[in-house]
C-alpha positions in Angstrom: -39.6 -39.9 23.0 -35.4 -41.5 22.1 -34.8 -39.5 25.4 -37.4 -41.7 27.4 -36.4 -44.8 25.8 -32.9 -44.0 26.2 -33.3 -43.6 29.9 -34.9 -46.7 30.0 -32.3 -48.6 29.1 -30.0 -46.9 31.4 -32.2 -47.7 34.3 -32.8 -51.1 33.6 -28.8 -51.8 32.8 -28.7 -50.2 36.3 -30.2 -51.7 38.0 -28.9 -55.2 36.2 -25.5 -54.4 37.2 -26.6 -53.5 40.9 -28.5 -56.8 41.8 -25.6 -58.6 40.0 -23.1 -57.5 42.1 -21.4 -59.9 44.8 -21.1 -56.7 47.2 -24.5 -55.9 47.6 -24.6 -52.1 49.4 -27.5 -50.7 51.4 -29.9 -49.2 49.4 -30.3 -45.6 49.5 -33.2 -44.7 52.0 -32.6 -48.5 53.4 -34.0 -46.8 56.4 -30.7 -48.3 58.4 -31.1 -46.4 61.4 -29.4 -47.4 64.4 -26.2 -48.7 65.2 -25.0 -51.5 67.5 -22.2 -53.8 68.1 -21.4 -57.3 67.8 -21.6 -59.4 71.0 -21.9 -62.8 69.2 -23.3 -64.8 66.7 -25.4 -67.3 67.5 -25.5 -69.2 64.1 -26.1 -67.9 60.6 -29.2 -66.1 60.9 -29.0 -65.3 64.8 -26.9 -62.7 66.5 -26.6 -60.9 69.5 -26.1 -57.1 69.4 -25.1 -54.7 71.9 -28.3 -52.5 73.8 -30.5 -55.0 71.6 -29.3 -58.7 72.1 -30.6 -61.8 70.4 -31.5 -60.9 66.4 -33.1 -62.9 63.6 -32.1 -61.8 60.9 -35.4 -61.0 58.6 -36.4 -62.7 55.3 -33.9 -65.2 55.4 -33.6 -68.9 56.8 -30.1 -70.9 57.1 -30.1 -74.5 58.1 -29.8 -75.5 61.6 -26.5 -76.2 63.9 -28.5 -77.4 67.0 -30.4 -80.0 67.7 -30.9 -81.8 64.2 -28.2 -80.0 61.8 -29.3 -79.4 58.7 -27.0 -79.7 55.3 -24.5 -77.0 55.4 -25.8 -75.5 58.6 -22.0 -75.2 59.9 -20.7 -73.5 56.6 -23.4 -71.2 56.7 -22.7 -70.3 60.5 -18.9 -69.9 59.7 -19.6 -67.6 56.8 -21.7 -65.6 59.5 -19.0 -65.5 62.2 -16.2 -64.1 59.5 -18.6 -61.2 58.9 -19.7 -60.1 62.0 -16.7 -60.6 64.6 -17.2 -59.4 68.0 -16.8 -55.8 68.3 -18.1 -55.0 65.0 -20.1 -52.2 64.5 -23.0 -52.6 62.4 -26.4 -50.9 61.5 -29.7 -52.5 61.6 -33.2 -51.4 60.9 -35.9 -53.1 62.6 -39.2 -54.8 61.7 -42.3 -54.1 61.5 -43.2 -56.6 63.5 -40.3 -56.2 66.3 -40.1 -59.6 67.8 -40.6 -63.3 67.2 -42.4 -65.9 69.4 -38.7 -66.4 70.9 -38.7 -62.4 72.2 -36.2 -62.0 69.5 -35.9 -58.9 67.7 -36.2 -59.2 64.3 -33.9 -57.0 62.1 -32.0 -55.9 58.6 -28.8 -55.8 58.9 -25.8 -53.6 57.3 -22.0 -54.1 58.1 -20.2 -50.6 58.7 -19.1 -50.6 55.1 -22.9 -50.8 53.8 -23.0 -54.5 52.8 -26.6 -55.6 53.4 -26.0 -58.9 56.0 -29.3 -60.8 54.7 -28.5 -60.7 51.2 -25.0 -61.6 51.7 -26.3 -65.2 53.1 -28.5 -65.2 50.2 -26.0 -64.0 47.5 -23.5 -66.8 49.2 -26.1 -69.9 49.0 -25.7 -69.8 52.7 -29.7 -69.3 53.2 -32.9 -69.6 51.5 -35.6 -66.7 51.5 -38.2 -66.3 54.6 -40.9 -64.5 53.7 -43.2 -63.9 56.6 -45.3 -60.9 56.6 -45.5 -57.9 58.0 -41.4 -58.4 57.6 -41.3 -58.4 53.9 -39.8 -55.2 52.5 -37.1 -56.7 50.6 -39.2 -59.8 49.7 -38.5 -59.9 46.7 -35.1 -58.8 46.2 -34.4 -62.1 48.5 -36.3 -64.9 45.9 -33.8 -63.0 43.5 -30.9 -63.5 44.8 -31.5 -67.0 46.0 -33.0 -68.1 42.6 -29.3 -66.8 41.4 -27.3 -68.5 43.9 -29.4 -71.5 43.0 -28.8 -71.1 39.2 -24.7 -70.9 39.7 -24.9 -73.8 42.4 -23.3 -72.2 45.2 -23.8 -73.2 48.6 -25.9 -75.3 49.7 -27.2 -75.7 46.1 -23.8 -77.1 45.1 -24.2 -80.9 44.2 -21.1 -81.1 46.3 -22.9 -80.1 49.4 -26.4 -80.2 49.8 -28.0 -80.4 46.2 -30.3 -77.9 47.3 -31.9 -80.6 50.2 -31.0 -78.3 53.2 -32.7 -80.5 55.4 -30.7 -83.2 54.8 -28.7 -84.5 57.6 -24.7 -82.6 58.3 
C-alpha cells in the first residue's frame, strides 16, 4: 500500500514539474506525424507550411493584426515569427476536423526540437485558449497554461499591456 502511495506522489510531482516548465516538449505519443517547412507566418496563430500551406494553429486564439488590431496583436505575431523563421522544419499533426470555413488546415504544431508551438503562445501570454470541438485534444492542457500566464501577468495579461482586454484597440 506505501508503494502505491509512494508512486503517487512521484506521478503527481511529475507531472507538476512537466506542466510548469517554460519549454514545454511534445508529449510522448503526441501523434506528431508529418513534417513540413516554414514558408511564412501569417500572424501569430496562422502559418503557411510547405506541401500544406495556410495553418491555424488549433486550440489557441491571438489578437488580430488586420483589419481591427487587437491589444498585443503585433507582440504576439513577432513572438510567432522568431519561432518559426522561414526554412524551419517543423512537425505537425492534424485535426480531426482538417479544415476551417477559410480551407485552412487546422494543425498542432512541434518545432524540430519538440517544443509544442500552441502552448508556447499560451505559456507566453501571447494567446488565449480556443476550444472548438472536434479539435480539442489538448483542451485542457490549454485553460492551464493560460490560467498560469494569466496568474504571473504575462502578455497580454500584463497591466502594462492589455490588462487581459485583448480586444482592446493596438
Amino acid at each position: 500500500m506505501r508503494y502505491v502511495a509512494l508512486l503517487a506522489v512521484v506521478a503527481v510531482v511529475t507531472l507538476a514539474g512537466w506542466m510548469s516548465s517554460d519549454s514545454i516538449r511534445d508529449p510522448v505519443g503526441s501523434g506528431a506525424r508529418a513534417t513540413a517547412t516554414v514558408v511564412r507566418v501569417t500572424d501569430g496563430d496562422t502559418v503557411v507550411l510547405s506541401g500544406l500551406g495556410r495553418s491555424r494553429l488549433i486550440g489557441i486564439d491571438t489578437p488580430e493584426v488586420y483589419g481591427r488590431p487587437g491589444c498585443f496583436g503585433r507582440e504576439a505575431s513577432a513572438f510567432t515569427k522568431h519561432l518559426l523563421q522561414p526554412g524551419d522544419r517543423v512537425r505537425y499533426r492534424v485535426g480531426r476536423e482538417p479544415r476551417d470555413r477559410y480551407q485552412r488546415s487546422l494543425i498542432f504544431l512541434w518545432l524540430d526540437d519538440g517544443r509544442f508551438v500552441n502552448e508556447l503562445l499560451l505559456n507566453g501570454g501571447y494567446a488565449v485558449p480556443l476550444t472548438i470541438p472536434p479539435n480539442d485534444d489538448y483542451a485542457a492542457r490549454f485553460n492551464t497554461l493560460a490560467s498560469r500566464a494569466e496568474q504571473r501577468r504575462k502578455g497580454l495579461w500584463s497591466r502594462s499591456t492589455c490588462d487581459g482586454n485583448r480586444d482592446a484597440p493596438a
